[in-house]
C-alpha positions in Angstrom: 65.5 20.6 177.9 64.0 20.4 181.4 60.8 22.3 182.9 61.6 26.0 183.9 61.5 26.2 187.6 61.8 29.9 188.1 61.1 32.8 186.1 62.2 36.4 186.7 60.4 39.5 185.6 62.1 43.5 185.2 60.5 46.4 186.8 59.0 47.8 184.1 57.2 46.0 181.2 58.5 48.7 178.9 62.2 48.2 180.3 63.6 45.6 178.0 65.0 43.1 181.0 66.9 41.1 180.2 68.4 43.0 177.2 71.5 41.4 178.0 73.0 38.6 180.1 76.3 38.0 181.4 78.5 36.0 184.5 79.2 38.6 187.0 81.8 36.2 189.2 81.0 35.5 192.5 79.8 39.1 193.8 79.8 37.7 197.3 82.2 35.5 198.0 79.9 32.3 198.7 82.0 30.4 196.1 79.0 30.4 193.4 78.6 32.3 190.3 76.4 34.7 189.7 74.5 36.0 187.0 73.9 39.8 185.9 71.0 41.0 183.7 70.5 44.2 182.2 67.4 46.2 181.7 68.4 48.6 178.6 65.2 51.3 179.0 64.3 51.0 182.5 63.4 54.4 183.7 63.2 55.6 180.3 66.5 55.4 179.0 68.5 55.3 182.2 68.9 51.6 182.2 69.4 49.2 185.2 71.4 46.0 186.2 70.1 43.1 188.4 72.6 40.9 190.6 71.1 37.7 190.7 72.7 35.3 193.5 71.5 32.0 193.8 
C-alpha cells in the first residue's frame, strides 16, 4: 500500500460519510471516472451524496 495523499471529510461528524461508495461514470464528460460517496444521516436522516471528480 502507498501513503494516502488526500483525505476527504462529510459535513457532519454525525452524518456517517462515506456510508457507501460507488463509480458514478464520468458525470462530466472529461473522459475520467468518477467516484460517488454517500452520507446515510446527514441532516438527520435526510441523507446526502458527494460527486467527487478528480
Amino acid at each position: 500500500m502507498g501513503t494516502a495523499t488526500h483525505s476527504l471529510r462529510g459535513q457532519s461528524d454525525q452524518g456517517y460519510f462515506g456510508f457507501s461508495v460507488g463509480m458514478a461514470g464520468d458525470v462530466n464528460g472529461d473522459g475520467l471516472a468518477d467516484l460517488l460517496i454517500g452520507a446515510s444521516h446527514w441532516g438527520g436522516t435526510r441523507g446526502a451524496a458527494y460527486v467527487i471528480i478528480p
